[in-house]
Biopython code that builds the backbone (N, CA, C, O; Angstrom):
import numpy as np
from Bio.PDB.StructureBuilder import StructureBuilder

atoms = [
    (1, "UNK", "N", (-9.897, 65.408, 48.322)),
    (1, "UNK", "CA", (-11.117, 65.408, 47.545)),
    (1, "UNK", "C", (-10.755, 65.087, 46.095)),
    (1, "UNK", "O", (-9.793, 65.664, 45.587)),
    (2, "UNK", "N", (-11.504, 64.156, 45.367)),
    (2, "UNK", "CA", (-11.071, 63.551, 44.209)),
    (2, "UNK", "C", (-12.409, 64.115, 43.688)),
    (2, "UNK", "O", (-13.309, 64.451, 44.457)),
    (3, "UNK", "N", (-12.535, 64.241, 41.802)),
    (3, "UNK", "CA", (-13.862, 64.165, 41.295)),
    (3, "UNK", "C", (-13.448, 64.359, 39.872)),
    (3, "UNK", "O", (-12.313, 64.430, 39.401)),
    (4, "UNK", "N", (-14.452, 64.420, 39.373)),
    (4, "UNK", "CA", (-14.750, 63.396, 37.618)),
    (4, "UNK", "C", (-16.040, 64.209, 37.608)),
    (4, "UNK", "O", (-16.631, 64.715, 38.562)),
    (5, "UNK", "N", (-16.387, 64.220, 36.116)),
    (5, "UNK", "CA", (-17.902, 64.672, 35.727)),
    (5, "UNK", "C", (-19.381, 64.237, 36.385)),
    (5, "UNK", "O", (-20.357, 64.987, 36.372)),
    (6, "UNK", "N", (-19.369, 62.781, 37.008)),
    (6, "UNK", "CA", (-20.222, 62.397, 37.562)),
    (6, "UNK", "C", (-20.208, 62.383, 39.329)),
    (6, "UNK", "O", (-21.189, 62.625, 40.032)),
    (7, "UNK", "N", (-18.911, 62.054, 39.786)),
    (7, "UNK", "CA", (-18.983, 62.180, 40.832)),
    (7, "UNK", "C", (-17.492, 62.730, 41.522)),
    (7, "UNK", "O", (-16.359, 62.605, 41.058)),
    (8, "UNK", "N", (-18.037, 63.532, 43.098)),
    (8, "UNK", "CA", (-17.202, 64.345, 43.650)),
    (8, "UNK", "C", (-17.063, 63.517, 45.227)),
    (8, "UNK", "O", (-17.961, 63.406, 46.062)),
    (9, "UNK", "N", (-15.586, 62.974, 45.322)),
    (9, "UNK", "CA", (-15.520, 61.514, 46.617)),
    (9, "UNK", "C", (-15.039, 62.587, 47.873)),
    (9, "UNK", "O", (-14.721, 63.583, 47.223)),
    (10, "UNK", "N", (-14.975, 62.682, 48.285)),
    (10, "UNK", "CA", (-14.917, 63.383, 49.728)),
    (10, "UNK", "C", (-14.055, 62.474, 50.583)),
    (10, "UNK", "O", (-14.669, 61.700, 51.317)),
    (11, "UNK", "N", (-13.176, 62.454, 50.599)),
    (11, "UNK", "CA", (-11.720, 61.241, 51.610)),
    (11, "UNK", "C", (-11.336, 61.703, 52.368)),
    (11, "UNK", "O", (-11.222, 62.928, 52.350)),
    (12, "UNK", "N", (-11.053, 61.167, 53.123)),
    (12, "UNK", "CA", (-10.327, 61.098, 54.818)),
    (12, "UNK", "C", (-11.001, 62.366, 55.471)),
    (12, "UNK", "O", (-12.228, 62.462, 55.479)),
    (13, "UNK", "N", (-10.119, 63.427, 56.069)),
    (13, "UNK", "CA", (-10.190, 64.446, 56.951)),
    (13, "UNK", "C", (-10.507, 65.814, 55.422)),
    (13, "UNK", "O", (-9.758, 66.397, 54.637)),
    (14, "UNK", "N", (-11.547, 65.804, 55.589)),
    (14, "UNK", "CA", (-11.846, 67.362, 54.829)),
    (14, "UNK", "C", (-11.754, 68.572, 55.555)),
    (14, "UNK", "O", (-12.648, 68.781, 56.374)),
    (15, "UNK", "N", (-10.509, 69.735, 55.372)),
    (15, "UNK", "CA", (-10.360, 70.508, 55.938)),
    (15, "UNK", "C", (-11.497, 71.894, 55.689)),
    (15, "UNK", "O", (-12.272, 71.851, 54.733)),
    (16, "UNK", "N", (-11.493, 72.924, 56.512)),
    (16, "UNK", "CA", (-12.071, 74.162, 55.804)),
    (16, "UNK", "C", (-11.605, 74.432, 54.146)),
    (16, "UNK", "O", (-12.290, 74.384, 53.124)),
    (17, "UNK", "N", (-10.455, 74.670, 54.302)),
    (17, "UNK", "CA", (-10.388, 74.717, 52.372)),
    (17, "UNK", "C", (-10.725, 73.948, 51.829)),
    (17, "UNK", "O", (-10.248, 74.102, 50.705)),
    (18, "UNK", "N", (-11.784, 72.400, 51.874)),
    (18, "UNK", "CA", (-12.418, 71.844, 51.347)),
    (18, "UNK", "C", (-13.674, 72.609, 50.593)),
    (18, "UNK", "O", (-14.027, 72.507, 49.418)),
    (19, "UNK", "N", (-14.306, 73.519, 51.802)),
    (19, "UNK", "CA", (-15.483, 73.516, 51.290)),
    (19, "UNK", "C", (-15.594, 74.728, 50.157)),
    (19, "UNK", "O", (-16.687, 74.909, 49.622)),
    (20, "UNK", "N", (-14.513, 75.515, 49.813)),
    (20, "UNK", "CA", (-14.504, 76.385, 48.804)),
    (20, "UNK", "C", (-14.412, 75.645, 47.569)),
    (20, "UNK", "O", (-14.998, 75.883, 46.514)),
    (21, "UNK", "N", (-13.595, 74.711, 47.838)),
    (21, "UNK", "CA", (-13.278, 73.635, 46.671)),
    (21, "UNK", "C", (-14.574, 72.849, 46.028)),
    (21, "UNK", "O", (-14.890, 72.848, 44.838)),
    (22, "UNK", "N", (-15.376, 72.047, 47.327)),
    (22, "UNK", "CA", (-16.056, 71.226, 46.749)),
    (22, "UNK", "C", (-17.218, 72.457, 46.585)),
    (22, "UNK", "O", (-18.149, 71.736, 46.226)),
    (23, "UNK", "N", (-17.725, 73.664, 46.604)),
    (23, "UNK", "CA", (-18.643, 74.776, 46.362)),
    (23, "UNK", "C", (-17.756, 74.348, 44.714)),
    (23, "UNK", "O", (-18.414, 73.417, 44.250)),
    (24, "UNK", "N", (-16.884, 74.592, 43.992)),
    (24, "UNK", "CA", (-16.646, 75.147, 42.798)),
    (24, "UNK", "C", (-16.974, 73.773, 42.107)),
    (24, "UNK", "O", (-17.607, 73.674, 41.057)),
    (25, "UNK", "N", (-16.566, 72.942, 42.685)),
    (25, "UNK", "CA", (-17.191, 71.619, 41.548)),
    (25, "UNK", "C", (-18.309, 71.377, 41.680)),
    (25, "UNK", "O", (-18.925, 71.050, 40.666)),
    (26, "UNK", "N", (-18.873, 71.426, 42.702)),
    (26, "UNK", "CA", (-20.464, 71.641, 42.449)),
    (26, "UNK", "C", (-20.744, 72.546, 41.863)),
    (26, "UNK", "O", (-21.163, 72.003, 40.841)),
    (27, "UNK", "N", (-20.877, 73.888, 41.656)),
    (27, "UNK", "CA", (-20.959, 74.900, 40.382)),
    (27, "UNK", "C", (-20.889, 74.370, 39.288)),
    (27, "UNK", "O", (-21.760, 74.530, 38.433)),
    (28, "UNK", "N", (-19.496, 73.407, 39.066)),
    (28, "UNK", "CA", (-18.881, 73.144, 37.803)),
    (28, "UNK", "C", (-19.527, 71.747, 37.370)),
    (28, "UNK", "O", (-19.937, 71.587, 36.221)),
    (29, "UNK", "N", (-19.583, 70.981, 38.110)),
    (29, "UNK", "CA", (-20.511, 69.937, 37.943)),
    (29, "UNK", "C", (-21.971, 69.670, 38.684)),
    (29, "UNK", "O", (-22.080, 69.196, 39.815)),
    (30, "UNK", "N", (-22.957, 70.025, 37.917)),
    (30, "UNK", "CA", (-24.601, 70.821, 38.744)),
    (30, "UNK", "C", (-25.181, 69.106, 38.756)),
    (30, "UNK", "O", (-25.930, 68.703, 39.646)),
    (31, "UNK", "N", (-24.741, 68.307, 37.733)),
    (31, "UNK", "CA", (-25.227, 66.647, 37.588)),
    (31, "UNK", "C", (-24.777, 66.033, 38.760)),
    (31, "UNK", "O", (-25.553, 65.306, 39.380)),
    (32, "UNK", "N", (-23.512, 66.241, 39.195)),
    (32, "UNK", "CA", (-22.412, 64.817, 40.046)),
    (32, "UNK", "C", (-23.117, 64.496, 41.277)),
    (32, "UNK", "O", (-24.096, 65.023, 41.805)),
    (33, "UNK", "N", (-22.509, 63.667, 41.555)),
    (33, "UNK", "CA", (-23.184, 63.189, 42.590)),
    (33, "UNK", "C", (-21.749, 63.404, 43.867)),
    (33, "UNK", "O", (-20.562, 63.453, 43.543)),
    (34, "UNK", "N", (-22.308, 63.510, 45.390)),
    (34, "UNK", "CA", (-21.155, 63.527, 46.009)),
    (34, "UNK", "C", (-21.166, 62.581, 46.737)),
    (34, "UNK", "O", (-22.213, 62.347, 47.341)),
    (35, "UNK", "N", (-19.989, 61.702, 46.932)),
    (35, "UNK", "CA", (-19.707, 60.033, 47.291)),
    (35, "UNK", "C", (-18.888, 60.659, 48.692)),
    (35, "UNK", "O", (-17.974, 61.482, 48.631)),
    (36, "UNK", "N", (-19.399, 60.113, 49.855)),
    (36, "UNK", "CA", (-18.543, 60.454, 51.179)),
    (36, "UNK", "C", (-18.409, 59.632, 52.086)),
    (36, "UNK", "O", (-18.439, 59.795, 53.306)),
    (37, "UNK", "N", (-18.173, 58.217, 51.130)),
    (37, "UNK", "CA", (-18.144, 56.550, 52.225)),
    (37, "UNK", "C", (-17.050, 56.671, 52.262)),
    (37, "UNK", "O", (-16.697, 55.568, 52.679)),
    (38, "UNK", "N", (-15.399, 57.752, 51.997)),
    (38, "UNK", "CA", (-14.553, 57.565, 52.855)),
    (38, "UNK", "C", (-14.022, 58.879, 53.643)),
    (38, "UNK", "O", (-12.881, 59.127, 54.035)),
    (39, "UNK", "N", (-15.082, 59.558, 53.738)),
    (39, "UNK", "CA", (-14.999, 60.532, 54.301)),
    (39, "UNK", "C", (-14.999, 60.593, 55.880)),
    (39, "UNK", "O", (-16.092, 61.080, 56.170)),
    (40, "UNK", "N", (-14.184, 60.290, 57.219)),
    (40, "UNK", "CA", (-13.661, 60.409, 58.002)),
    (40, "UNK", "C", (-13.927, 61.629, 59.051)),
    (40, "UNK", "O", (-14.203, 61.492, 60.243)),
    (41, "UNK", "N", (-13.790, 62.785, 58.379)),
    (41, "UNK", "CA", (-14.167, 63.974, 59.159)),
    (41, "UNK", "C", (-14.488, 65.354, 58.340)),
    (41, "UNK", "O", (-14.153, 65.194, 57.167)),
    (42, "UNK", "N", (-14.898, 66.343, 58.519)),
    (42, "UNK", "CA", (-15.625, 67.308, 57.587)),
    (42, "UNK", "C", (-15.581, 68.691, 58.811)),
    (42, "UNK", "O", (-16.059, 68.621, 59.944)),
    (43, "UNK", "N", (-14.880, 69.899, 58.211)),
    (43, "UNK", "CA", (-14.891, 70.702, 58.941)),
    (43, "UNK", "C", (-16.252, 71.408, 58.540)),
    (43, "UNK", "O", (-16.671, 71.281, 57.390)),
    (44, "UNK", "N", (-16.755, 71.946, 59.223)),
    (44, "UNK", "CA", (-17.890, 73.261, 58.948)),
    (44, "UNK", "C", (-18.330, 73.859, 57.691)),
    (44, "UNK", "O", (-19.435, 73.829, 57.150)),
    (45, "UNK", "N", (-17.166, 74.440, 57.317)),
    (45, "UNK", "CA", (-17.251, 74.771, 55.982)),
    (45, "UNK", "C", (-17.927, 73.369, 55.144)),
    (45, "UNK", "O", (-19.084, 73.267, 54.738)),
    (46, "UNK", "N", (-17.028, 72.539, 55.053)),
    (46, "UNK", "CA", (-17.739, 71.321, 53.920)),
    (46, "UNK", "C", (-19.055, 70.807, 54.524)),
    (46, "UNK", "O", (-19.718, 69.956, 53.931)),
    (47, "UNK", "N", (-19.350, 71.211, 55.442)),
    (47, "UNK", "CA", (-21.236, 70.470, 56.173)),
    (47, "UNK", "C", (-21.909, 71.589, 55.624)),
    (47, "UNK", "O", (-22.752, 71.039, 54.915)),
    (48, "UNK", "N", (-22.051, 72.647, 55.517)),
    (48, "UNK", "CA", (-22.502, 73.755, 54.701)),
    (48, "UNK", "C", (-23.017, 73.658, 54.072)),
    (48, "UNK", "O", (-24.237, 73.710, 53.921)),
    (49, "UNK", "N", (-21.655, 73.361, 53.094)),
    (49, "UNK", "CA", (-21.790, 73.427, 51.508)),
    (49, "UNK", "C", (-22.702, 72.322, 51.296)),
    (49, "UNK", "O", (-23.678, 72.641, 50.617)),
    (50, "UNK", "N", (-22.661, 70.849, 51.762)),
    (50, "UNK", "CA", (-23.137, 70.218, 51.639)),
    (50, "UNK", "C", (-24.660, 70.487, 51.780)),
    (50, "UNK", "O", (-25.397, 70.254, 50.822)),
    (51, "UNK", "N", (-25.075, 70.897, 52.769)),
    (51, "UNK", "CA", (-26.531, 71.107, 53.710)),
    (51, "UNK", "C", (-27.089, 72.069, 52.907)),
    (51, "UNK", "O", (-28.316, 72.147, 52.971)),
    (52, "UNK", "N", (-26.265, 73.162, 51.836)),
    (52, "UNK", "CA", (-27.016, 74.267, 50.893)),
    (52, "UNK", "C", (-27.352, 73.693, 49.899)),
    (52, "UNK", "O", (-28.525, 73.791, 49.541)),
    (53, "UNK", "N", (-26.240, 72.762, 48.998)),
    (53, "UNK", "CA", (-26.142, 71.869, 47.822)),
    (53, "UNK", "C", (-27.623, 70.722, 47.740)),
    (53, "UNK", "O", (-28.114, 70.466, 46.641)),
    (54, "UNK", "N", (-28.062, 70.267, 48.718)),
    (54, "UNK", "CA", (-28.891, 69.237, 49.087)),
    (54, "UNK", "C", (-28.867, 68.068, 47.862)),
    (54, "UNK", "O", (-29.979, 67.654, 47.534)),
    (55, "UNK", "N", (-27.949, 67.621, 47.308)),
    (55, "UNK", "CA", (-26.994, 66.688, 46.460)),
    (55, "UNK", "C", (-27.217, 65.306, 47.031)),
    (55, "UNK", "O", (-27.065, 64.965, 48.204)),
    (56, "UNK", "N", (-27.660, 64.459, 45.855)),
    (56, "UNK", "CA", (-27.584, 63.290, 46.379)),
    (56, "UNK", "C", (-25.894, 62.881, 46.889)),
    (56, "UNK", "O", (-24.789, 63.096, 46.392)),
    (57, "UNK", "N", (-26.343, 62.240, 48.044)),
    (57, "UNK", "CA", (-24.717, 61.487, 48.663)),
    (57, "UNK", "C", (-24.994, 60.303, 48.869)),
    (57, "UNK", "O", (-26.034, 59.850, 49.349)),
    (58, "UNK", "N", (-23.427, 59.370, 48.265)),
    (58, "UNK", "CA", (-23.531, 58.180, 48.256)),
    (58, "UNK", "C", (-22.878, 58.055, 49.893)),
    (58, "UNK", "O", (-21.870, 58.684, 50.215)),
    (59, "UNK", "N", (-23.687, 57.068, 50.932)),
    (59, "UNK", "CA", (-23.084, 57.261, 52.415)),
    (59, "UNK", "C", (-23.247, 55.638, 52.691)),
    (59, "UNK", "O", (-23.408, 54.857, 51.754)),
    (60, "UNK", "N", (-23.201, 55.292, 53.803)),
    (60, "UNK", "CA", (-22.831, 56.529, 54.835)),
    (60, "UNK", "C", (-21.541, 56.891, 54.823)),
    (60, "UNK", "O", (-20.902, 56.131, 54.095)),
    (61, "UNK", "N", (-20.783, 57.850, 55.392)),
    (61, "UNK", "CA", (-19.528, 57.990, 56.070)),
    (61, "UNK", "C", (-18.902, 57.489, 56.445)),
    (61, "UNK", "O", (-19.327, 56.561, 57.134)),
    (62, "UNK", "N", (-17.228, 57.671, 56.315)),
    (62, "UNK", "CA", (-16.781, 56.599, 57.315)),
    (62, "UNK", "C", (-16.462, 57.226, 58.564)),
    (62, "UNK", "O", (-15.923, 56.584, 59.466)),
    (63, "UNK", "N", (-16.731, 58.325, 58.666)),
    (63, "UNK", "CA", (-16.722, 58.869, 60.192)),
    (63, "UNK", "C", (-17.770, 58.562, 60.823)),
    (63, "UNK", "O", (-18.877, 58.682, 60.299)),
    (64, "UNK", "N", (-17.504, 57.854, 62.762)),
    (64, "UNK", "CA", (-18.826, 57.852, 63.120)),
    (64, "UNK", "C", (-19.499, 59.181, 63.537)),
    (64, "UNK", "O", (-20.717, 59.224, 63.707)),
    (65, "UNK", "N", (-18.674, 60.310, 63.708)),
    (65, "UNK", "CA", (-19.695, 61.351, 64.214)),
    (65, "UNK", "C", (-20.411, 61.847, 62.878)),
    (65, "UNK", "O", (-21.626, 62.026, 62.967)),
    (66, "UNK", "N", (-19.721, 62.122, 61.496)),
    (66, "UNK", "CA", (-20.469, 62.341, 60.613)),
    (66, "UNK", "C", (-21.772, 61.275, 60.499)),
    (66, "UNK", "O", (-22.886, 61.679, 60.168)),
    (67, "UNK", "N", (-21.523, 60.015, 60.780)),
    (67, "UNK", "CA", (-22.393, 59.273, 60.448)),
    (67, "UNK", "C", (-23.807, 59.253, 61.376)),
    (67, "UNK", "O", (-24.997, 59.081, 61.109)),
    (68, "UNK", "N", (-23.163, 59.477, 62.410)),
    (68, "UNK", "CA", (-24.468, 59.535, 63.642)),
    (68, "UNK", "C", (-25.063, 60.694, 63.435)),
    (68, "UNK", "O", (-26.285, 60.839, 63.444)),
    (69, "UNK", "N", (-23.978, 61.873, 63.173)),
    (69, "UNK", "CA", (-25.006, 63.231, 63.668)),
    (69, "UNK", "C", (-25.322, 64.333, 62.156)),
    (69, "UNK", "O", (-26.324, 64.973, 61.835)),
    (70, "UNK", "N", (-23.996, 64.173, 61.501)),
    (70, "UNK", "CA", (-24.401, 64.902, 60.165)),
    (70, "UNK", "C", (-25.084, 64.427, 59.172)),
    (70, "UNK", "O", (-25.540, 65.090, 58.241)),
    (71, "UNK", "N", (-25.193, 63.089, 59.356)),
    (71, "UNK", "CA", (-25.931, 62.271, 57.831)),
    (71, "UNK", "C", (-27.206, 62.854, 58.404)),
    (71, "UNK", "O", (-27.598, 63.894, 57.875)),
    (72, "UNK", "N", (-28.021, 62.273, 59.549)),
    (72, "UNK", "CA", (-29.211, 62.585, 60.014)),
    (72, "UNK", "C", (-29.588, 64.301, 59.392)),
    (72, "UNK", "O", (-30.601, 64.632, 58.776)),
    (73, "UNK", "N", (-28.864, 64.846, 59.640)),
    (73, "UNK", "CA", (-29.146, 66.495, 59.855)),
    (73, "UNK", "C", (-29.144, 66.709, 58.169)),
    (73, "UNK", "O", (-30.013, 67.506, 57.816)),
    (74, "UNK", "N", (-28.319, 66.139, 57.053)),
    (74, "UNK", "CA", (-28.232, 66.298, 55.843)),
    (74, "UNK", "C", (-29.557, 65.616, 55.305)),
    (74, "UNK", "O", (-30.154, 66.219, 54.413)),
    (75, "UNK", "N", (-30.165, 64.201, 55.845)),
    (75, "UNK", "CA", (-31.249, 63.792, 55.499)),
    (75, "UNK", "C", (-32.685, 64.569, 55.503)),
    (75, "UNK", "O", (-33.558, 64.505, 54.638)),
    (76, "UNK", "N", (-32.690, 65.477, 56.973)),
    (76, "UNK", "CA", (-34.051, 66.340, 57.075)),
    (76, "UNK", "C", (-33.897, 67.504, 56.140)),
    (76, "UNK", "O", (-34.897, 67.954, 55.581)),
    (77, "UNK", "N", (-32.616, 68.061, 55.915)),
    (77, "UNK", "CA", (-32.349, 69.103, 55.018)),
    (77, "UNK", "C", (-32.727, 68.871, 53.674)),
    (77, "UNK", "O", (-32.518, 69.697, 52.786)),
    (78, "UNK", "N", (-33.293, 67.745, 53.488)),
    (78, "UNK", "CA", (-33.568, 66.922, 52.208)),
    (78, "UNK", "C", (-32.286, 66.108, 51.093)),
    (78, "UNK", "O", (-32.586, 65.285, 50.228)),
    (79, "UNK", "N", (-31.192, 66.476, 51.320)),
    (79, "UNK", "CA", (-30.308, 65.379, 50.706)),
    (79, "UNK", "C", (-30.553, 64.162, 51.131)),
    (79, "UNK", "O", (-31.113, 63.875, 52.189)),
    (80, "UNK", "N", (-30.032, 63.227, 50.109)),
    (80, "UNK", "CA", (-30.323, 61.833, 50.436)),
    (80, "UNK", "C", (-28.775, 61.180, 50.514)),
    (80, "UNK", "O", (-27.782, 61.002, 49.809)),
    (81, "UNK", "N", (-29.393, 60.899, 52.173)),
    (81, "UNK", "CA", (-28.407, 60.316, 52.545)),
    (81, "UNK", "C", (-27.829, 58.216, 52.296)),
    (81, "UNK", "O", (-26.762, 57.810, 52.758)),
]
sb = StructureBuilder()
sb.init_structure("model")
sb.init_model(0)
sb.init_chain("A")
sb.init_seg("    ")
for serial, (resi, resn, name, xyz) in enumerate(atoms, 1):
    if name == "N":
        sb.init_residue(resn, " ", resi, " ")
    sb.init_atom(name, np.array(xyz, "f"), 0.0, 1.0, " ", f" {name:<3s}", serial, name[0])
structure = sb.get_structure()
């Protein structure tokens, strides 16, 4: 996971200790945006955080199951996918 004041990139395989991580830069950055076109796979924890955050995301994914089944589920949650 990479990030900067504006945006927080989400890469390859995001483990569970992702999502404590990307919870604190979202705290720390309430503006950024979260970018997850090379994001690959996402444990639980980081679909969460994401799905509570409802944060614009730059997508799709590069995972296809994120892309088929979590973008959808992040879109009704109201993030924009």
């Amino acid at each position: 996971m990479l990030h900067d004041a504006k945006t927080i990139r989400l890469i390859g395989a995001c483990p569970a200790d992702d999502g404590e991580a990307l919870l604190q830069h979202l705290l720390a950055n309430p503006a950024a945006e979260i970018d997850w076109r090379g994001c690959e796979s996402a444990h639980a924890a980081v679909i969460q955080v994401l799905l509570v955050s409802k944060r614009p995301l730059r997508g799709p994914p590069a995972g296809q199951f994120l892309h088929r089944f979590i973008g959808p589920a992040l879109a009704r949650n109201g993030s924009q996918v």
